[in-house]
C-alpha positions as CSV (number, residue, x, y, z in Angstrom):
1,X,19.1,11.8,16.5
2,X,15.6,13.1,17.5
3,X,12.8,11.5,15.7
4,X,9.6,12.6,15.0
5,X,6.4,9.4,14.5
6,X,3.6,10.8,12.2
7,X,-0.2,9.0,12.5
8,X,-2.4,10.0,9.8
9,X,-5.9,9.1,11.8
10,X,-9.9,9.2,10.7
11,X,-12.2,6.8,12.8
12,X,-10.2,4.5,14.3
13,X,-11.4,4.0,17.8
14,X,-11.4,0.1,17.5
15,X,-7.8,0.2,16.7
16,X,-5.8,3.8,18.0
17,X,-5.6,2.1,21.6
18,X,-3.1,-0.5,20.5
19,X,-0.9,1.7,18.7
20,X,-0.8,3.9,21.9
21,X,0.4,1.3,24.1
22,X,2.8,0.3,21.8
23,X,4.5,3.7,21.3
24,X,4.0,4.7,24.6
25,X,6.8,1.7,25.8
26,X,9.1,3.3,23.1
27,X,9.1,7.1,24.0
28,X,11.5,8.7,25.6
29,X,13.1,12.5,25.0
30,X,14.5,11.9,21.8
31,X,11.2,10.6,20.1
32,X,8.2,12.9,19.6
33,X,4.4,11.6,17.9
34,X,2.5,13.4,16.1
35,X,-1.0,12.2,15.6
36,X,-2.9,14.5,13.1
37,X,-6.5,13.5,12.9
38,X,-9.7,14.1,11.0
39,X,-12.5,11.7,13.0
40,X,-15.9,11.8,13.9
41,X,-15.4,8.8,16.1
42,X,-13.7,8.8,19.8
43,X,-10.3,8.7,18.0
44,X,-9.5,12.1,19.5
45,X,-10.8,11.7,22.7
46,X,-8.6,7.8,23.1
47,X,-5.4,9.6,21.8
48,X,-5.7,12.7,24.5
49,X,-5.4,10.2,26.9
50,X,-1.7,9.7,26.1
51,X,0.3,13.1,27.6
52,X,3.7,12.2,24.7
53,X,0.9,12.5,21.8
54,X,0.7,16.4,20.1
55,X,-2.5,15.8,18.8
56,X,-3.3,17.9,15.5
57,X,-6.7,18.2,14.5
58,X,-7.6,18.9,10.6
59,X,-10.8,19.4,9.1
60,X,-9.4,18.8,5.3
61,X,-10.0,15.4,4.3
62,X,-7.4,13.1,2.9
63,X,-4.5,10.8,4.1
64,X,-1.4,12.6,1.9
65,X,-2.8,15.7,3.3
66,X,-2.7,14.7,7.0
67,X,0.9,13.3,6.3
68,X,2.4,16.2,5.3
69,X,0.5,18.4,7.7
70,X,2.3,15.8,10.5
71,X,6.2,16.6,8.3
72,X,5.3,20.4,9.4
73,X,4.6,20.1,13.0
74,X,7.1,17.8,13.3
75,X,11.1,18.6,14.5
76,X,12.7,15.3,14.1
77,X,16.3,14.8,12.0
78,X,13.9,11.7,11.5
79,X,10.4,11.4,10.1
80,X,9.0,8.0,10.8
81,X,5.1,7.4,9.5
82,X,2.6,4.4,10.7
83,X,-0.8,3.4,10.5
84,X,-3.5,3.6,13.7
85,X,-4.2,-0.3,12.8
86,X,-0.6,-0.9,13.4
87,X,1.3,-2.5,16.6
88,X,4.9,-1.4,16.8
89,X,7.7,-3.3,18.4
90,X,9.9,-2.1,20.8
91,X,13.1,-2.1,18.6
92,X,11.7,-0.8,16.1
93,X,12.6,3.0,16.8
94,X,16.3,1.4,16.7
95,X,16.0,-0.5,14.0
96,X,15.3,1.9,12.0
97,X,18.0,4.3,13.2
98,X,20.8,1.4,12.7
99,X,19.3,0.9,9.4
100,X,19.8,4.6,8.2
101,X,23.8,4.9,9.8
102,X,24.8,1.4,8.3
103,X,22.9,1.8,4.5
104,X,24.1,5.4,4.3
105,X,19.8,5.5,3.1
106,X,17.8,8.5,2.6
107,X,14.5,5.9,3.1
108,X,14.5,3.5,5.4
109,X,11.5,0.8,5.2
110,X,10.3,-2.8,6.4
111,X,7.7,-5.3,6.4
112,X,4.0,-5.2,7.8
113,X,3.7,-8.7,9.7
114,X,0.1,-10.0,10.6
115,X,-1.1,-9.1,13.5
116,X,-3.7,-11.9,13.5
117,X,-1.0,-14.7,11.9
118,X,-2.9,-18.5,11.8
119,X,-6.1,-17.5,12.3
120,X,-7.7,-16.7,9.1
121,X,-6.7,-17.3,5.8
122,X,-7.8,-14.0,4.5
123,X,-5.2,-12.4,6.8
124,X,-2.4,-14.5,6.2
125,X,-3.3,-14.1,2.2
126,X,-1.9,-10.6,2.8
127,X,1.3,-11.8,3.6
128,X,1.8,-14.7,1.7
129,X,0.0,-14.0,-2.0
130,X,2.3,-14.2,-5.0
131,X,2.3,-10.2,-4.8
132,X,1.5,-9.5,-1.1
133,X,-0.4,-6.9,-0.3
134,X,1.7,-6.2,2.7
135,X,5.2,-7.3,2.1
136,X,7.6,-9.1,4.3
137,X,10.9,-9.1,4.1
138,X,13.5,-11.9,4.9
139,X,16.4,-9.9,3.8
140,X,17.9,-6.7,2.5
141,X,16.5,-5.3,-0.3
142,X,18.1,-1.4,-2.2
143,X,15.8,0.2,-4.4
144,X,17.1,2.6,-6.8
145,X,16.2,3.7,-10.6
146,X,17.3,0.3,-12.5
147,X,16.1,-1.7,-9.7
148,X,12.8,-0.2,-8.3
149,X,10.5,-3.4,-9.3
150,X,12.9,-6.0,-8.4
151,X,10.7,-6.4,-5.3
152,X,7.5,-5.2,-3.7
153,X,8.2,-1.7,-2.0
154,X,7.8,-0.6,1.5
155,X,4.3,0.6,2.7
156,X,3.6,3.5,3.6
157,X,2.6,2.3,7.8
158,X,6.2,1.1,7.8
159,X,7.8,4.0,6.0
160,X,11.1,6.5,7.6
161,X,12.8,9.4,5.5
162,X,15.5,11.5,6.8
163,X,14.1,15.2,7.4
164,X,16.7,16.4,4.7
165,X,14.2,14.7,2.2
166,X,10.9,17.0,2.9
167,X,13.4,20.2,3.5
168,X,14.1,19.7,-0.6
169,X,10.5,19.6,-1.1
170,X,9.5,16.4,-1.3
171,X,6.2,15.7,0.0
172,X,3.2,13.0,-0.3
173,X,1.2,13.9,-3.6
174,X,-2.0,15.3,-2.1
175,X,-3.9,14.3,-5.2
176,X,-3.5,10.5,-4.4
177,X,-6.9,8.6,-3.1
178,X,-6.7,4.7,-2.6
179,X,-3.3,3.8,-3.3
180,X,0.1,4.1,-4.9
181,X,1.0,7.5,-3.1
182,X,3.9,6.1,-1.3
183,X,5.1,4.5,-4.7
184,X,5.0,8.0,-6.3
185,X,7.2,9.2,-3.6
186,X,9.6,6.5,-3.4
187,X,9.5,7.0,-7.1
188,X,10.6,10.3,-7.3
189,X,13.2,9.8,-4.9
190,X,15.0,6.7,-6.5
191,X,14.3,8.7,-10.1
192,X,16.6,11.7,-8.5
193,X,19.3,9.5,-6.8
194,X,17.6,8.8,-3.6
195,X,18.9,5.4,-1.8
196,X,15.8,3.5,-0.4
197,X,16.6,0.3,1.9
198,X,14.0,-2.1,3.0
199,X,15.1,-4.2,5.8
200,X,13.8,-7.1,7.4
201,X,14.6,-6.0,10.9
202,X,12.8,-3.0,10.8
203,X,8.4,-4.5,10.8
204,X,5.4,-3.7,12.3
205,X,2.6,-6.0,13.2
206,X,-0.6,-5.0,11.0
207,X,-4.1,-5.8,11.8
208,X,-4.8,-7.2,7.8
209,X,-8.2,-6.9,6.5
210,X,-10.5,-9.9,8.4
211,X,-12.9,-10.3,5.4
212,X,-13.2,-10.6,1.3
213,X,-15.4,-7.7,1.4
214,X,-12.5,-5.4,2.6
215,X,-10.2,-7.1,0.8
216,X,-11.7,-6.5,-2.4
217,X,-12.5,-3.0,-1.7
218,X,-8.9,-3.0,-0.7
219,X,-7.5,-3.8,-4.4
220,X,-10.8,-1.7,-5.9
221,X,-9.0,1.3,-4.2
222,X,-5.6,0.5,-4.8
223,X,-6.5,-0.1,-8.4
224,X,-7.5,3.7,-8.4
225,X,-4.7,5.0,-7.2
226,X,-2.4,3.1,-9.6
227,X,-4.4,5.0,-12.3
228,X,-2.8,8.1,-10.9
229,X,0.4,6.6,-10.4
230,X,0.5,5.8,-14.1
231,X,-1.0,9.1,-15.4
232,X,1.9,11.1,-13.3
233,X,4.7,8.5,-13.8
234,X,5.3,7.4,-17.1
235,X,8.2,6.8,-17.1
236,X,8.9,4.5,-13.7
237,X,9.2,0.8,-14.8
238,X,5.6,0.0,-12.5
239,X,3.3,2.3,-14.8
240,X,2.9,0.3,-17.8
241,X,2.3,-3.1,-16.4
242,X,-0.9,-2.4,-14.7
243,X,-2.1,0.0,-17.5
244,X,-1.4,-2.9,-20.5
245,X,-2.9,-5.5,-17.9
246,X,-6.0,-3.5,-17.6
247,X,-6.5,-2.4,-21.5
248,X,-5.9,-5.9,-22.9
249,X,-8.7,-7.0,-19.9
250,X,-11.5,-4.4,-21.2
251,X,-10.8,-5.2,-24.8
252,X,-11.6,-8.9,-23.9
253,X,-14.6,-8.1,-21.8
254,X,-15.7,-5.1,-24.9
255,X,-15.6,-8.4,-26.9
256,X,-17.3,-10.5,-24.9
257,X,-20.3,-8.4,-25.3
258,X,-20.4,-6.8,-28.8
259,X,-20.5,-10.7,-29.4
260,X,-23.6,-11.8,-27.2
261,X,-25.4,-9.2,-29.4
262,X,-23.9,-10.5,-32.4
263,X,-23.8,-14.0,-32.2
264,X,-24.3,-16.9,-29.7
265,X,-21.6,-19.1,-31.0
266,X,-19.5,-15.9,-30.8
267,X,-20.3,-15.3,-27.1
268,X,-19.7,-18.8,-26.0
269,X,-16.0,-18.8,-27.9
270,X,-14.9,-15.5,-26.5
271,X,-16.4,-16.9,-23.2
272,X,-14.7,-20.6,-23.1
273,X,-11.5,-19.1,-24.8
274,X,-11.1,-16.3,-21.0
275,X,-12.1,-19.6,-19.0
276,X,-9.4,-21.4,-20.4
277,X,-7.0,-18.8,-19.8
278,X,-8.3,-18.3,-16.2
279,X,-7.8,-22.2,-15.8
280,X,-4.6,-22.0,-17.0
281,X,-3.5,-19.2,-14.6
282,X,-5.0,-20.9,-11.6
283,X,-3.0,-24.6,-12.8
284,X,0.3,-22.4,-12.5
285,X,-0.5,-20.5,-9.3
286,X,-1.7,-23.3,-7.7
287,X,1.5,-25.5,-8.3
288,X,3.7,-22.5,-7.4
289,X,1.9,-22.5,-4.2
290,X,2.0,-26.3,-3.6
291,X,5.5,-27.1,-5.3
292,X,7.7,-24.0,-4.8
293,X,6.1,-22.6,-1.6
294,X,5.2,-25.6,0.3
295,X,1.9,-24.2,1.4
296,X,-0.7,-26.4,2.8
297,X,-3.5,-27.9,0.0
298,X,-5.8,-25.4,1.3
299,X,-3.9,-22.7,1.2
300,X,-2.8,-23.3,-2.5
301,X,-6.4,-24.5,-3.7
302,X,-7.8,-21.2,-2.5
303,X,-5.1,-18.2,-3.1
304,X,-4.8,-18.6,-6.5
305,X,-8.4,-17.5,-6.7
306,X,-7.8,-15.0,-4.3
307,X,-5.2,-13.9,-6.9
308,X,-7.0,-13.9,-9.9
309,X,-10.2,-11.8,-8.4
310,X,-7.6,-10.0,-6.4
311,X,-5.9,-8.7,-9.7
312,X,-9.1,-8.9,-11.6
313,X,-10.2,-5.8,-8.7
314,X,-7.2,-3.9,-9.3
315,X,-7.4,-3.6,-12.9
316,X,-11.3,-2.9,-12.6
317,X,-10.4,0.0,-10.2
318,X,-7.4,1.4,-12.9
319,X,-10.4,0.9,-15.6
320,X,-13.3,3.1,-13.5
321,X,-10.6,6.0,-12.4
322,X,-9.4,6.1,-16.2
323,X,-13.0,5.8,-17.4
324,X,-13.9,8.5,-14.9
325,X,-10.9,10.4,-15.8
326,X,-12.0,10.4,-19.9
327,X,-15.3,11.6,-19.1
328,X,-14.2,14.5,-17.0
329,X,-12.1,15.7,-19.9
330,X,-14.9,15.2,-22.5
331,X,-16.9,17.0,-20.1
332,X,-14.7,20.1,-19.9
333,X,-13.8,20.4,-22.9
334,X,-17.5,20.5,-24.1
335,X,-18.1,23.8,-22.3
């Protein structure tokens, strides 16, 4: 089978050179790579360097666009899509073709393993959290209508669809900005019958965010793009958590201050009564850590905050695109 690798790139000089080498130890005649790009950095200029890259170059902004730009230049029976801050093994290619004959799957996908493992807790947070942000996989996992939450979903840097899927006219939603996209995709395929397999031979190594700055902007963004998810997807079973999650937050923060201007006494109740809850939450995740998962003390003092302002971020983001969103239509309608 001839397969087609699709990078969606935009300034990513520090990392593209890695990736290269990487792919460049896999290629052969039967695998093309497609890098479509959109930087103002050297990204270009690193990637022409490599003679088995087609390099596209698009002015139009946005990562869904540049992925389904890369699905029409491309000429594979198989469409494989990663990230510029990724490392790929060199089995991977094979994995991932084993993966589709055995499963009989329309969507093959895998983990994304840190690339910088042991050396910062932030990194390995990614991987480890209660709901990683990049999942791993230590066995098989089918996703399908009934069963699409069961388990975190593949991301989108670790993500293969047989070219049969994008000929029916399936494409990336190029409305999407932050996060969720690949989720409304998958989505959409396990809603029409689609089989989706996540395996935990097929990973890539990903180079995690290295600070809580990025983290946080990180869950911010993916926070917005769940917004879109949920406005699009009603009916998939990972709409509603999120959306109730993030109501019943504002209407606890909405009461925390109508009371400070109403009463003192108020304010401090409303206040003590979310710290207690908080508390509470950080008790159980920090057990689950130390008792279930065996982590070190360190580990389990410190992700369960990471947890709570991690998911704190993400609702925060569903709350400003929704709030955003309302005030758009007001806006419009007032015309």
């Amino acid at each position: 089978m001839k397969v087609s690798i699709i990078v969606a790139t935009r300034n990513c000089e520090e990392h593209i050179r890695d990736l290269m080498e990487s792919l460049a130890k896999i290629v052969n005649e039967n695998i093309e790579v497609i890098v479509v790009d959109s930087s103002e950095d050297a990204t270009p200029c690193i990637v022409s360097e490599y003679s088995f890259v087609k390099l596209v170059k698009l002015k139009k902004l946005g990562l869904n666009i540049a992925r389904n730009r890369g699905v029409k230049e491309a000429t594979g029976d198989v469409v494989i899509f990663t990230d510029c801050d990724c490392i790929v093994p060199e089995e991977w290619v094979k994995n991932i073709l084993e993966v589709f004959k055995r499963e009989d799957a329309h969507v093959v996908g895998g983990s994304a393993l840190n690339f910088y493992k042991g050396e910062s807790l932030i990194t390995d947070y990614a991987n480890e959290g209660i709901w990683s942000i990049m999942p791993v996989y230590k066995e098989k996992v089918v996703f399908d209508r009934d069963s699409f939450k069961k388990a975190r979903l593949p991301p989108g840097n670790n993500l293969s669809f047989k070219r049969e899927i994008f000929d029916r006219g399936y494409f990336f939603d190029e409305e999407y900005r932050g996060g969720s996209d690949e989720v409304d995709l998958l989505w959409r395929l396990c809603r029409d019958g689609f089989k989706i397999v996540a395996d935990p031979s097929v990973y890539v190594y990903h180079k995690h965010r290295t600070s809580l700055l990025e983290l946080f902007k990180q869950e911010f963004r993916y926070g917005i793009g769940h917004y879109i998810f949920f406005k699009k997807n009603k009916d998939s079973p990972l709409a509603w958590p999120a959306a109730i999650g993030s109501y019943a937050f504002a209407l606890f923060l909405t009461a925390l201050m109508i009371s400070y201007f109403i009463s003192a006494i108020a304010f401090l109740l409303i206040g003590l009564f979310l710290s207690i809850i908080a508390l509470e939450v950080y008790i159980v995740l920090f057990l689950y850590y130390f008792k279930k998962r065996k982590m070190p003390l360190k580990k389990s003092f410190l992700y369960p905050v990471l947890d709570i302002v991690c998911h704190a971020l993400y609702l925060f983001g569903f709350l400003y695109s929704n709030i955003k969103d309302v005030i758009r239509r007001i806006a419009y309608r007032a015309r």
